[in-house]
Backbone as a ProteinNet text record, in pm:
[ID]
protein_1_A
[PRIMARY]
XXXXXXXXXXXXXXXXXXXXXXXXXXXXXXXXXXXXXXXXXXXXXXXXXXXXXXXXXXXXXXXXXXXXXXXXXXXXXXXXXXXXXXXXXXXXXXXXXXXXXXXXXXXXXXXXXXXXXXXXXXXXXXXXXXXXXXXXXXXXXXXXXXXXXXXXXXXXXXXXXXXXXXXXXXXXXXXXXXXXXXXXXXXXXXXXXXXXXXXXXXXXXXXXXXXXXXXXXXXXXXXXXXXXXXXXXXXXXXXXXXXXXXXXXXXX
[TERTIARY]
5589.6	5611.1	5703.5	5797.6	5909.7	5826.8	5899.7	5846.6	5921.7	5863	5960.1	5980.6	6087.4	6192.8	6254.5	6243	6364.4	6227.1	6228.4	6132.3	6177.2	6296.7	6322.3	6283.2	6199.6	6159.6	6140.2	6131.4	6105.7	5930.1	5894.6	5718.3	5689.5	5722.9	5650	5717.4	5825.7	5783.8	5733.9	5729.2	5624.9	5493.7	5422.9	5318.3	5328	5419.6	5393.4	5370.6	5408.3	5419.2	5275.3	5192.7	5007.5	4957.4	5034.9	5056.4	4994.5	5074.1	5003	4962.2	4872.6	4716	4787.8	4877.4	4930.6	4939.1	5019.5	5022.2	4877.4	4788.2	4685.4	4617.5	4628.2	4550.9	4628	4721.9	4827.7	4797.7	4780.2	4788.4	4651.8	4562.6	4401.7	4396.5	4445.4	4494.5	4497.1	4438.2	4485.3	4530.3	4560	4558.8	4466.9	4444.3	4333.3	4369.2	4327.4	4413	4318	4368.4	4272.4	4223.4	4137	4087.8	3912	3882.6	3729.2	3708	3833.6	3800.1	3836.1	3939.8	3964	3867.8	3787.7	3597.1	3532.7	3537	3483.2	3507.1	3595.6	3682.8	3641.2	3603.5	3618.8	3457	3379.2	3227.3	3164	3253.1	3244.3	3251.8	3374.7	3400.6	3517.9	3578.1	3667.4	3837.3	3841.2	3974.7	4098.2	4157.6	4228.8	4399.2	4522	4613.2	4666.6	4689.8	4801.6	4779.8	4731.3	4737.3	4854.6	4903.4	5031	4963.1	5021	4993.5	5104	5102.5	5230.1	5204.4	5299.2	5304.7	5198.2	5202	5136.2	4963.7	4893.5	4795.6	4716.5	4622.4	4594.2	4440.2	4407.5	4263.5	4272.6	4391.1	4400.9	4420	4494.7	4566.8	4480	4353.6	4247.6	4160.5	4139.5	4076.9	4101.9	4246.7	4328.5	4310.4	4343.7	4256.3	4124.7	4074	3912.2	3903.6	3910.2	3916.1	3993.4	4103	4242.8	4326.1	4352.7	4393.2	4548.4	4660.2	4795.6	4821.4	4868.2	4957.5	5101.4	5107.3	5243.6	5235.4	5348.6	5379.8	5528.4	5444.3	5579.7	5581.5	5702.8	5753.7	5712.2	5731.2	5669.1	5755.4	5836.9	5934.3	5839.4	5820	5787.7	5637.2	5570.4	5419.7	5389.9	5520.2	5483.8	5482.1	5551.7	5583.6	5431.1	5384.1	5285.7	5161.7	5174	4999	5018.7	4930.7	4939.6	4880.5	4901.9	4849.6	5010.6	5002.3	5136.9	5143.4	5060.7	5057.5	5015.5	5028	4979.5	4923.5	4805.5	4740	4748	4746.9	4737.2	4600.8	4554.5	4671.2	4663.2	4705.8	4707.1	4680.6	4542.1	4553.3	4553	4579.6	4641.4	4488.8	4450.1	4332.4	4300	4238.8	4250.8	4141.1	4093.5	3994.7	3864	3758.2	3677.5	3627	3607	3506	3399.7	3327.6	3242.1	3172.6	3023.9	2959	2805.8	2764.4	2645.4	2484.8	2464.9	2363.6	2225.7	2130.8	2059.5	1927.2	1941.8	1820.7	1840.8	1933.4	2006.8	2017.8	1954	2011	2146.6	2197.8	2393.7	2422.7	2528.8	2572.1	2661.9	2711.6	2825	2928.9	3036.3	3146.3	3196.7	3159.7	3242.4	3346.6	3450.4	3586.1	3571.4	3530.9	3544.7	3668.8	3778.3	3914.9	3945.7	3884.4	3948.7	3897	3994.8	3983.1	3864.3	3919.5	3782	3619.6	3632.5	3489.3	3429.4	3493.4	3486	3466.3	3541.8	3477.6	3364.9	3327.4	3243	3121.6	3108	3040	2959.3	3087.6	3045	3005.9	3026	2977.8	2816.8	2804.8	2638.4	2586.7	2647.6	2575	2581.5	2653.3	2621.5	2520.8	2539.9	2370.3	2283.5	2276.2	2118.3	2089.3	2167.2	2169	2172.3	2265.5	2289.7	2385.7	2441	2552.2	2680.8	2823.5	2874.2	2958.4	2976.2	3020.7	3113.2	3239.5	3302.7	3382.2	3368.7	3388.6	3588.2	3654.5	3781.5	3853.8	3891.7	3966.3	3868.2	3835.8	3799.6	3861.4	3898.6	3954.6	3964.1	4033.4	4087.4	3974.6	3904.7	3838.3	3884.1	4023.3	4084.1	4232.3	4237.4	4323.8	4300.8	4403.7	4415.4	4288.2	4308.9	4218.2	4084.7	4055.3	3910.7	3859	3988	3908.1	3870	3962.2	3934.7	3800.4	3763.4	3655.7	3525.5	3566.4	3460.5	3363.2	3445.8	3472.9	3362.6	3418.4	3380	3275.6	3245	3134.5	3189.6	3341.8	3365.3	3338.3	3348.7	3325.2	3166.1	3072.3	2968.6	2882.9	2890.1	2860.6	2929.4	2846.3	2968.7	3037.1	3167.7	3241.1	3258.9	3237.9	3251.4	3312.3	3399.9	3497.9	3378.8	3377.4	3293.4	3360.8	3337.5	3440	3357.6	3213.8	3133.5	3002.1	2874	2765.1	2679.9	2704.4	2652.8	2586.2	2716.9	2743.6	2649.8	2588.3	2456.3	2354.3	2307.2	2177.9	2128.6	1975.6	1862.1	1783	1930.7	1899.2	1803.1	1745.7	1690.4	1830.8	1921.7	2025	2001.9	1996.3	1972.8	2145	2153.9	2264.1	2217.9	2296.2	2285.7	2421.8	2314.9	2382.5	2371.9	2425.4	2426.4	2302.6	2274.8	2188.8	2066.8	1945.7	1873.7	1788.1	1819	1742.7	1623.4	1575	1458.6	1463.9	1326.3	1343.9	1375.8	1439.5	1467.7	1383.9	1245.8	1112.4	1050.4	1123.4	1101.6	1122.5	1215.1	1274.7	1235	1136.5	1029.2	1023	981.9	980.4	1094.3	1119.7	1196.6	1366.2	1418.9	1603.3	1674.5	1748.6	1820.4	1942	2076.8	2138.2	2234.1	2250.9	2258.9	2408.6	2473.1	2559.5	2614	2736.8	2757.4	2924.9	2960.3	3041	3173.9	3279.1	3409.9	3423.7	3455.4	3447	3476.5	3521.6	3538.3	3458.1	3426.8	3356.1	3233.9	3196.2	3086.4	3093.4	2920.6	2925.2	2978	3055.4	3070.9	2920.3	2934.8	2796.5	2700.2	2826.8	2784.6	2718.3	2793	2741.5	2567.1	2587.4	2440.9	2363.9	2394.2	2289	2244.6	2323.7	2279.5	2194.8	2218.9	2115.4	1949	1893	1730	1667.3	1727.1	1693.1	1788.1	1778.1	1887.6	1812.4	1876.1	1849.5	1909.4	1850.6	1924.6	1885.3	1960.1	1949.1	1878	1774.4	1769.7	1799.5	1865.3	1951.1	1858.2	1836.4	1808.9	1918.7	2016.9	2160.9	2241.9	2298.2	2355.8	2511.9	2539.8	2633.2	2586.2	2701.8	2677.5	2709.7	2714.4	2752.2	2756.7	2809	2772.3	2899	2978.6	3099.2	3032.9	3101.2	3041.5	2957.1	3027.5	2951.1	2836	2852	2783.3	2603.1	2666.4	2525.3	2501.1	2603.4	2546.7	2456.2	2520.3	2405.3	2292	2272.8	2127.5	2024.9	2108.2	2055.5	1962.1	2088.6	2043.6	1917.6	1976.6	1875.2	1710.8	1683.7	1567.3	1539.5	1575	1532	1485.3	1584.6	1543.1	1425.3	1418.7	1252.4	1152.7	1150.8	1028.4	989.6	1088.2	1103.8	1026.9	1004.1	994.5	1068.8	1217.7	1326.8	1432.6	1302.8	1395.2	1316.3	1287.6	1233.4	1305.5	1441.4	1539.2	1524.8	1672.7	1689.6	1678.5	1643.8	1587.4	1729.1
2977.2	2849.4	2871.3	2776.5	2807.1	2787.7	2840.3	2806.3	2730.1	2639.5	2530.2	2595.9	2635.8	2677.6	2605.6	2455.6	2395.3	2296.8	2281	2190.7	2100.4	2027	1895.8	1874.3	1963.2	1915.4	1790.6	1662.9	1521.3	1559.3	1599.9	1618.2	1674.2	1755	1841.2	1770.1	1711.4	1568	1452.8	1422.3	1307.2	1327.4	1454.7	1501.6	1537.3	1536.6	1576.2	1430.2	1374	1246.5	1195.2	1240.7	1206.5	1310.9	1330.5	1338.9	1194.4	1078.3	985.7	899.3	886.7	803.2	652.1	576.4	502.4	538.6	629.4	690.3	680	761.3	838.9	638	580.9	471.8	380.2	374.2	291.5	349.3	516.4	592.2	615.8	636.6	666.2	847.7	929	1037.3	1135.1	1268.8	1347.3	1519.5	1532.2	1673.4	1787.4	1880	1965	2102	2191.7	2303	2400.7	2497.1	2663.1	2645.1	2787.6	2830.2	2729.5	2732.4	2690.1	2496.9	2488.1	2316.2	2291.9	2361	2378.4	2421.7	2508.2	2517.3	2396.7	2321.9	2249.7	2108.1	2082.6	1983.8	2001.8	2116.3	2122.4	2139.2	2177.3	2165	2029.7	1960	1796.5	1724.8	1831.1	1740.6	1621.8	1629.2	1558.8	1557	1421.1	1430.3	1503	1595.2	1658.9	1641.6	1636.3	1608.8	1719.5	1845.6	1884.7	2015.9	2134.7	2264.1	2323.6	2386.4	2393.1	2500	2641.8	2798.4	2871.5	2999.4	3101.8	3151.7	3187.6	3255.6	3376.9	3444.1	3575.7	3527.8	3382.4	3368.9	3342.8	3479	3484.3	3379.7	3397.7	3299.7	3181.6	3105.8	2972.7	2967.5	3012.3	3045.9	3042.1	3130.8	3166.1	3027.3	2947.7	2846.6	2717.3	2706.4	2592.9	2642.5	2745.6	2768.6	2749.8	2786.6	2743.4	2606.3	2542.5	2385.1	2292.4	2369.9	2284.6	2191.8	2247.9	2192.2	2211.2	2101.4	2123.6	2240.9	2300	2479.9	2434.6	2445.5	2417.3	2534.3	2655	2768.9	2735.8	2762.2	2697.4	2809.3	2822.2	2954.9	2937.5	2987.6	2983.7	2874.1	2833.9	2710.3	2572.8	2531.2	2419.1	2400.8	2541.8	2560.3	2518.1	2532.8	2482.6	2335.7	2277.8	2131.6	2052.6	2128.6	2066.2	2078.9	2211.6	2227.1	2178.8	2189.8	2092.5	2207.3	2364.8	2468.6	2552.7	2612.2	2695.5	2817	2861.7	2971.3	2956.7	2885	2799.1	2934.6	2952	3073.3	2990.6	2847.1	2788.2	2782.9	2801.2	2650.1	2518.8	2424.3	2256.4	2199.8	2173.3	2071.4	1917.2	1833.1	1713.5	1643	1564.4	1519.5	1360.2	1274.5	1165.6	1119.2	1030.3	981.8	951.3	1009	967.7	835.7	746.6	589.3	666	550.8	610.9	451.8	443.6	355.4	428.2	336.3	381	360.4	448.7	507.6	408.4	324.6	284.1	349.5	459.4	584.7	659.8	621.9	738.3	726.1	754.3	726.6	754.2	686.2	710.8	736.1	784.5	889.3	771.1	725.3	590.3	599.3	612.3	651.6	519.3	502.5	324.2	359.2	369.7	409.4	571.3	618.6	770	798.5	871.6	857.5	991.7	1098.4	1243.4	1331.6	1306.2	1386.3	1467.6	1572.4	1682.8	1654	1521.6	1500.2	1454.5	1317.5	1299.7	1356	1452.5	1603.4	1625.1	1674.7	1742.6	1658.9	1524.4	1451.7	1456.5	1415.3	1403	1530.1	1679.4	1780.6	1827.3	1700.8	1679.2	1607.5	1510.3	1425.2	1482.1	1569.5	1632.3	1738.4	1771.8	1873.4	1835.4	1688.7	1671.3	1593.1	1546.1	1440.1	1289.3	1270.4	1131.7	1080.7	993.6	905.1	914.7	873.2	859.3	710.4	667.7	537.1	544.9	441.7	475.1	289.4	230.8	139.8	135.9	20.7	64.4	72.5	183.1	228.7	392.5	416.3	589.6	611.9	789.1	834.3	837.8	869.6	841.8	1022.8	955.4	1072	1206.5	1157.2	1216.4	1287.7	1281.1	1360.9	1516.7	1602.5	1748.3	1763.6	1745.9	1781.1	1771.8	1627.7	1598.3	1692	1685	1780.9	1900.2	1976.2	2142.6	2140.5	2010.8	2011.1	1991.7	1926.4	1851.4	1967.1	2039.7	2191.1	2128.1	2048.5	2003.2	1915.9	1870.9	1740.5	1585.2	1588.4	1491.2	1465.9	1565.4	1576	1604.3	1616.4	1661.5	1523.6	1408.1	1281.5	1160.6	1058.5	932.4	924.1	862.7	854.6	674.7	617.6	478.5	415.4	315.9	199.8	97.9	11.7	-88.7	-154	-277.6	-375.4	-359.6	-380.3	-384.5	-294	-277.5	-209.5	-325.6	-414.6	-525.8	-474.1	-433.1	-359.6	-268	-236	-123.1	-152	-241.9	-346.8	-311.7	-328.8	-322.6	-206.2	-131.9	-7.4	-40	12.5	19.1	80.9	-25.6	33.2	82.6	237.8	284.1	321.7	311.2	306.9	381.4	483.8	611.5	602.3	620.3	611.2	641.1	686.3	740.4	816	646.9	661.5	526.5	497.3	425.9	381	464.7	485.9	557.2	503.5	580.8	716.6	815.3	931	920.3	1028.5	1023.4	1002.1	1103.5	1070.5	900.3	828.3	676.8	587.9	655.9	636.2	650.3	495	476	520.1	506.2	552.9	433.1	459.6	378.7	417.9	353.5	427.1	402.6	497.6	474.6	439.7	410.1	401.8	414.5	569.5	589.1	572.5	494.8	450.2	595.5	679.9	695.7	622.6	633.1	570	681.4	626.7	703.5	784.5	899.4	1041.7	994.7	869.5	805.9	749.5	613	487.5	511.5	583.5	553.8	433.6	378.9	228.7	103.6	54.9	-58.7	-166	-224.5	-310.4	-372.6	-457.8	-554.3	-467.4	-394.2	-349.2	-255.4	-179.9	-106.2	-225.8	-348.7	-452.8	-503.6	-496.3	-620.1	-485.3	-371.8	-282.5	-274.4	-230.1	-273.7	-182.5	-75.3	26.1	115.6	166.4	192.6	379.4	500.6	609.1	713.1	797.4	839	1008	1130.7	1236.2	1297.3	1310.8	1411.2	1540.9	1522.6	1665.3	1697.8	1842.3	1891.2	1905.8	1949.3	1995.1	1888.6	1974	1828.7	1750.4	1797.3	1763.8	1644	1534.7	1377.2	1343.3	1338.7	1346.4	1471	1429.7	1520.9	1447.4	1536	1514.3	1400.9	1335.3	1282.4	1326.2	1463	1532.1	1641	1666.2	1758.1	1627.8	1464	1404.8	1375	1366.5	1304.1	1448.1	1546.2	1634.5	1638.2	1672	1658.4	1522.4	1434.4	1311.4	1321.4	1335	1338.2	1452.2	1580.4	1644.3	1617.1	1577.3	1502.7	1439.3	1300.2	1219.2	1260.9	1338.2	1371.7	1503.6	1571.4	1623.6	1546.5	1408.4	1309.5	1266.8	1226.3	1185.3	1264.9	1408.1	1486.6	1516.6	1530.6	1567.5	1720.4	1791	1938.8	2065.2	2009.9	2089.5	2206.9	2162.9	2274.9	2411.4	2497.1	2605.1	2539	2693	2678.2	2691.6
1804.5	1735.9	1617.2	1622.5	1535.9	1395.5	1271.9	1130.9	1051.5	1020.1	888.8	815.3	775	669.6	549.1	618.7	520.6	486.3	278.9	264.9	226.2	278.4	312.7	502.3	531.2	677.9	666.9	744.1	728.3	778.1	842.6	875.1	739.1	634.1	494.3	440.7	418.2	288.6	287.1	445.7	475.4	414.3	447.4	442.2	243.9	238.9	39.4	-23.3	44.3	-1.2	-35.9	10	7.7	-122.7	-181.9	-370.7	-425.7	-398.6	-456.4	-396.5	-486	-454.8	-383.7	-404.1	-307.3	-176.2	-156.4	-37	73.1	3.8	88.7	60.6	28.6	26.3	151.2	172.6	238.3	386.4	410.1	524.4	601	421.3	471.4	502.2	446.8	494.8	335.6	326.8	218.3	307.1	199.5	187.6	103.3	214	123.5	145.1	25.8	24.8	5.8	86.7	109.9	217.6	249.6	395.8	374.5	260.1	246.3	274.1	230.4	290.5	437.9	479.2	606.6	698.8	585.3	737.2	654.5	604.9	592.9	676.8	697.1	762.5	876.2	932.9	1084.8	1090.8	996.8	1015.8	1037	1002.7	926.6	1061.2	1150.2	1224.1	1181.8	1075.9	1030.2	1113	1135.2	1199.6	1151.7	1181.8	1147.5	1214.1	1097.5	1174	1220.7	1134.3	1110.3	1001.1	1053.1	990.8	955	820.4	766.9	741	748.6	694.7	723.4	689.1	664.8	812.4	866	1016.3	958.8	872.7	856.5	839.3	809.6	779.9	924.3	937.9	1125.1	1121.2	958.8	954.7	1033.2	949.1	960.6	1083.4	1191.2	1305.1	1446.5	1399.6	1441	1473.5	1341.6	1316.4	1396.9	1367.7	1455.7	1618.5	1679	1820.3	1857.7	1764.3	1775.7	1828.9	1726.4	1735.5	1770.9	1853.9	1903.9	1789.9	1710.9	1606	1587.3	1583.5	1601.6	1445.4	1446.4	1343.2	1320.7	1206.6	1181.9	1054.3	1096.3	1068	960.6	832	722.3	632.6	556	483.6	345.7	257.1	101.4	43.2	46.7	-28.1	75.9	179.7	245.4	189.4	210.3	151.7	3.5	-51.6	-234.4	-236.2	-122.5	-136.1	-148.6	-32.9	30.2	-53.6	-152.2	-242.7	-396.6	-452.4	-591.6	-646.8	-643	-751.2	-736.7	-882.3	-884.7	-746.6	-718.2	-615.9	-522.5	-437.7	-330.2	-255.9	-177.7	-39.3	74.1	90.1	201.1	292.9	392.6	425.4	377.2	392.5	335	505.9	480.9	594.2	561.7	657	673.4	808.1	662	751.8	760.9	833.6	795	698.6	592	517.2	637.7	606.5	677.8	645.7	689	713.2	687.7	543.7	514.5	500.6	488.3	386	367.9	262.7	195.5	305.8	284.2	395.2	299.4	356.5	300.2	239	310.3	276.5	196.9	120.6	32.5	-121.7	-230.8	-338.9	-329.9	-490	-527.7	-646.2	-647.9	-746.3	-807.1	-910.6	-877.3	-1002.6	-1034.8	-1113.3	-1124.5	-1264.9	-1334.5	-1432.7	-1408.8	-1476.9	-1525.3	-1400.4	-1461.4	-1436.8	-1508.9	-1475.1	-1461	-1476.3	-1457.8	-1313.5	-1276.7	-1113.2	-1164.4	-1184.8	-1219.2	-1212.8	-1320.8	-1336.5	-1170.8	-1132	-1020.1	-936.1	-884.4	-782.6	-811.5	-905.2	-948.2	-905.9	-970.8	-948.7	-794.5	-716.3	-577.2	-498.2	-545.4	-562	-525.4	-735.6	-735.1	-600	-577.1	-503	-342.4	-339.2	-228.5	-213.7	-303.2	-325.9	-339.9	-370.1	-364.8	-261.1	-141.2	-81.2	-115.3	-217.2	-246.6	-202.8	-192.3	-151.8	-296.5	-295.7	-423.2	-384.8	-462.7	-493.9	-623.6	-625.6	-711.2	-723.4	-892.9	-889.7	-945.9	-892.8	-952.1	-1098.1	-1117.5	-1279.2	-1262.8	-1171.1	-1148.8	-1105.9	-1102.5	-1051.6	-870.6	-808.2	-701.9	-629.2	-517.9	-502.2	-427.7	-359	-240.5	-301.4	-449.9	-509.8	-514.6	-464.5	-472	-572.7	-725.8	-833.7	-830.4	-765.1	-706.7	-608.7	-497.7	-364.3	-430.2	-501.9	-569.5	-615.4	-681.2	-770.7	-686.9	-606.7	-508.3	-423.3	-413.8	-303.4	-172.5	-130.7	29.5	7.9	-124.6	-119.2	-56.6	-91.3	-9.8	141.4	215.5	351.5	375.4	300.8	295.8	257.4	180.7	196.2	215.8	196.9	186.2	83.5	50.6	-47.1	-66.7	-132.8	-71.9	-173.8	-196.5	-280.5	-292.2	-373.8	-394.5	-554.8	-519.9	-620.2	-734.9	-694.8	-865.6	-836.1	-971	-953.9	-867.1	-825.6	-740.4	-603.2	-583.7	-427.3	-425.8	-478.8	-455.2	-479.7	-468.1	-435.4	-276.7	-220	-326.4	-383.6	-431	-485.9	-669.4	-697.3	-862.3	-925.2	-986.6	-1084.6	-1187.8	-1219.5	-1333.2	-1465	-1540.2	-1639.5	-1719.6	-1699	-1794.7	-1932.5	-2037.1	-2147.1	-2256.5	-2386.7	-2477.3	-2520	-2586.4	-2676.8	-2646	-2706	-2679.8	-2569.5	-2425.3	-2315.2	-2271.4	-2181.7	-2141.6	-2107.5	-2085	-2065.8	-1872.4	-1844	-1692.8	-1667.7	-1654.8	-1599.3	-1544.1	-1636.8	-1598	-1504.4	-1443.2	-1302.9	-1171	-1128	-1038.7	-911.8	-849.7	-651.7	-599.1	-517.8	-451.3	-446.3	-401.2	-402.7	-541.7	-554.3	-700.8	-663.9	-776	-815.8	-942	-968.4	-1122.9	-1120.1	-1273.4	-1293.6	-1429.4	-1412.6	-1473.9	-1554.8	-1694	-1727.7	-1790.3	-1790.8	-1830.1	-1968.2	-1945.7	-2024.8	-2166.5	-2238	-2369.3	-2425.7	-2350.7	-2385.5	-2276.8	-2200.8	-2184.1	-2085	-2026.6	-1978.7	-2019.3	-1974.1	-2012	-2053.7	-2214.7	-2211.5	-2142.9	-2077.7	-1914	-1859.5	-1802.2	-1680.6	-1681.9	-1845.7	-1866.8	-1940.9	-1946.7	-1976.8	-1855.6	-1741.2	-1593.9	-1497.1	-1550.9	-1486.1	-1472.3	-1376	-1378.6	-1496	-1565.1	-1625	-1718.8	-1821.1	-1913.3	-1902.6	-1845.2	-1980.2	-2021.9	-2136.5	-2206	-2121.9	-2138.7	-2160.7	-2279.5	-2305.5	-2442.5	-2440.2	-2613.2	-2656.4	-2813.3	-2797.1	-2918.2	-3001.7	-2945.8	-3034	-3133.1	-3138.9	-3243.4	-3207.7	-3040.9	-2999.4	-2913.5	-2970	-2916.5	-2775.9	-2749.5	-2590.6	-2484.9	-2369.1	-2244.9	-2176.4	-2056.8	-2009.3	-1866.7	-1790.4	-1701.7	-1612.2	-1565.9	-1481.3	-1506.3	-1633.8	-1688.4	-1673.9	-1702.8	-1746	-1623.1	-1487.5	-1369.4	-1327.1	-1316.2	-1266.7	-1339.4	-1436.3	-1508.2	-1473.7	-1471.3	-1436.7	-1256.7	-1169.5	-1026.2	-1000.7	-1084.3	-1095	-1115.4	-1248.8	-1297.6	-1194.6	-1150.2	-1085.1	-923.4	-883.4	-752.5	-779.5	-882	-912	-927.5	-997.8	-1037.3	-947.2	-813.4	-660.2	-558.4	-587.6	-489.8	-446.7	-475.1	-376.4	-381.4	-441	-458.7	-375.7	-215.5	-147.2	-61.7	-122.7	-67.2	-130.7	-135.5	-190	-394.7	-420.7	-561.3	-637.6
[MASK]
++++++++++++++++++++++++++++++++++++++++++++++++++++++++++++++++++++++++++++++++++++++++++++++++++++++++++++++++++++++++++++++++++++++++++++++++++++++++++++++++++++++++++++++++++++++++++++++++++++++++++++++++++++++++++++++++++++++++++++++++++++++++++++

């Protein structure tokens, strides 16, 4: 199989082009980079277009036979096009967005203007470890960005990921709104399915939205540092709750 050489190939700038979040929204399609999302993708079962690796990478090579997966054998200039880290290892596969929605058995993880890829991954990360669902309202970050996937490290493919216009849309879940200051202790957080709302790495919840919630709470901190990063409070949060729940019968 011949190797793309030239990274004006029209297939590797098509494919670079799912850089932005327009793009992969318009197509339904990202890109994910390294050998570890690539077993993930294919554990998932995730539709896959289009494996991009160095002729010399026999993993990836290996992988794409396994699973009949089309190989597209590209040189170190086509390979930079295609990854979003200075030193790209490859490969970048080319997969489509999985169709997702919210599983009704499932608590949710839910991001209201969280805007930093990072946190976001991470987030959905959590919520893949504990078996929750993630939900994400719009002015968050985009979940299917390079930065997210890195962060995510295969939680996207590992639960639902779902769009939803408002905290509405997750009804007849118990909406809990996690926030600053003035909330209940986690522990308060009854039987039945949740819905924890976290809010953007600045401001926090929007008022509305942690006033129209069934339940407001707080994290307690001994320290004397005021806050907690999004993800730093969604895990602690999912954590707690899915212990008060009964739900940490997995690995320790």
């Amino acid at each position: 199989m011949a190797t793309v050489r030239n990274r004006r190939n029209r297939v590797v700038v098509e494919a670079a082009r799912l850089h932005r979040a327009r793009v992969r929204r318009e197509r339904g399609q990202a890109l994910l980079e390294g050998p570890n999302l690539l077993d993930e993708a294919t554990a998932a079962s995730t539709s896959i277009d289009t494996v991009f690796a160095r002729p010399s990478d026999a993993r990836s090579a290996a992988a794409a036979a396994a699973f009949g997966l089309r190989l597209s054998p590209v040189d170190d200039g086509a390979l930079a096009l295609l990854a979003a880290t200075a030193s790209p290892r490859g490969p970048i596969t080319l997969i489509d967005v999985p169709e997702s929605a919210l599983d009704p058995g499932r608590d949710v993880l839910a991001s209201v203007g969280v805007s930093d890829p990072a946190n976001v991954g991470a987030m959905i990360r959590v919520a893949a470890a504990f078996g929750w669902g993630y939900a994400h309202t719009p002015g968050s970050a985009d979940p299917w960005s390079p930065k997210a996937l890195r962060a995510g490290a295969g939680g996207q493919l590992q639960t639902s990921v779902v769009a939803i216009d408002d905290v509405g849309d997750l009804a007849p879940r118990q909406i809990v709104a996690a926030v600053v200051d003035g909330g209940d202790d986690l522990s308060s957080v009854g039987p039945g399915r949740a819905a924890v709302l976290i809010g953007g790495e600045a401001a926090g919840l929007p008022a509305d939205v942690a006033a129209m919630a069934d339940s407001r709470v707080t994290i307690a901190m001994t320290g004397p540092t005021e806050s907690l990063n999004a993800a730093t409070a969604a895990a602690i949060a999912v954590h707690a709750i899915s212990g008060a729940k009964g739900g940490l019968g997995g690995r320790a």
